[in-house]
N, C-alpha and C positions, 0 to 999 in steps of 0.2 A: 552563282545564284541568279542572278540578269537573265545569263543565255539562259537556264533553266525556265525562267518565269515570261521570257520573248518568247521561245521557243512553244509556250504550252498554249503560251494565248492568243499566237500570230504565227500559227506554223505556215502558213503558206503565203506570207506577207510578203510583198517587193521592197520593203525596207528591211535594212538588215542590220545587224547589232552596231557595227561600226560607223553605220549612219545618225544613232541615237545619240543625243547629247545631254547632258547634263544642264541644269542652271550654272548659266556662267562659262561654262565650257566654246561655248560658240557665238558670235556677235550675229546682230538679227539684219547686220545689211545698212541702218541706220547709222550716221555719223555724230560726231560730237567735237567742237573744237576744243573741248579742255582736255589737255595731255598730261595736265600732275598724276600724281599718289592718287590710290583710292581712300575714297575719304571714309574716316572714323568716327562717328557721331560722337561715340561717348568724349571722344578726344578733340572734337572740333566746338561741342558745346563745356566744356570745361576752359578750353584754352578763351574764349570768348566771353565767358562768366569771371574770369579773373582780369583780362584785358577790360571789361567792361564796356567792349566795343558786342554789335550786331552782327549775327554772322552774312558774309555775302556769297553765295554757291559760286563758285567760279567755274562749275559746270554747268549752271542754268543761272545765268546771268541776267538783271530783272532788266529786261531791253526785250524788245518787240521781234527779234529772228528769233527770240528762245522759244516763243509762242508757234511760230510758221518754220514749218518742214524744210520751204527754201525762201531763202529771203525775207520781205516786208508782204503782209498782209496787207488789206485793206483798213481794217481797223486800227486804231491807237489806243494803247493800254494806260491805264495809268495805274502802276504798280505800288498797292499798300500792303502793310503791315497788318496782322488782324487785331490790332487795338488800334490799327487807324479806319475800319470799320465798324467796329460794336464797341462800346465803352468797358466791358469786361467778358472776352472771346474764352467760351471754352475751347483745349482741344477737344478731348470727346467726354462727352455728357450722358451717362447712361447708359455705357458700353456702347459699343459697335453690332451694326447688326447690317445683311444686304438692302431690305430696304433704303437705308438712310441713302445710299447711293443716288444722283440724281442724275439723267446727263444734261438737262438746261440746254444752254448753248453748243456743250462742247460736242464735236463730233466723234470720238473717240471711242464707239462703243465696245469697243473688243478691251481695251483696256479697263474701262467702267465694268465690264464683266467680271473680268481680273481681280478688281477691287471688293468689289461686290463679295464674289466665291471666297477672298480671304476672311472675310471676315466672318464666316463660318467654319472657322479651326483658329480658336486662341493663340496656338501655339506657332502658330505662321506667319499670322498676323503680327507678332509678338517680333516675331525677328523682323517685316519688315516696316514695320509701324513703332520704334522703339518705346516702349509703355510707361516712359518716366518724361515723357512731355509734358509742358505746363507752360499755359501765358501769363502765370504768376509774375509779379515785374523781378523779385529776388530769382528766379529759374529760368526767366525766357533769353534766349539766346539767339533769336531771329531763325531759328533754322528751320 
């Protein structure tokens, strides 16, 4: 079905099937120093709601290289919690929608793109925005 649908709509393209990849089939060149398991939301916020501990991503560790591609920035962060900013944080308020998207400081625009275009198909969104978040204090799990 693929080569049929490449085929129809890029018959004379210089890419070829075998060069196509799927989400997740291919690494984008970026690196990461966490080397465990892929992690599991449902299973990492469960196991932290009974520990009654806060979860801590041991793949984006709240320290200032996780912010900078290589090394130390310029800047120093100080990393909170969203109830150590607003006294009751929604996650989302309203549904989601592209505008809400801001890019402020960050320079990232291709990913803020990314964000954005999810958030027009629920169903996408849905997988990677898990839709039973809450900063309820009996549901929040730091994640």
């Amino acid at each position: 079905m693929f080569q049929q649908l490449f085929n129809t709509f890029m018959p004379n393209s210089r890419i070829y099937p075998r060069d196509v990849f799927f989400l997740g089939e291919r690494r984008s060149g970026l690196t990461s120093n966490y080397s465990g398991p892929p992690q599991d939301y449902a299973k990492l916020k469960e196991k932290c709601l009974l520990e009654g501990q806060l979860f801590d991503d041991p793949a984006f560790p709240a320290i200032d290289q996780s912010y900078y591609l290589h090394g130390r920035g310029s800047r120093k962060f100080k990393w909170l919690r969203p109830n150590q900013i607003v006294n009751h944080p929604k996650f989302i308020s309203h549904g989601a929608a592209r505008f809400d998207v801001n890019q402020g400081e960050l320079g990232n625009c291709w990913f803020l793109a990314a964000v954005a275009n999810l958030t027009m198909n629920e169903k996408y969104f849905d997988r990677v925005v898990p839709p039973d978040q809450s900063f309820d204090r009996n549901d929040y799990a730091g994640e």
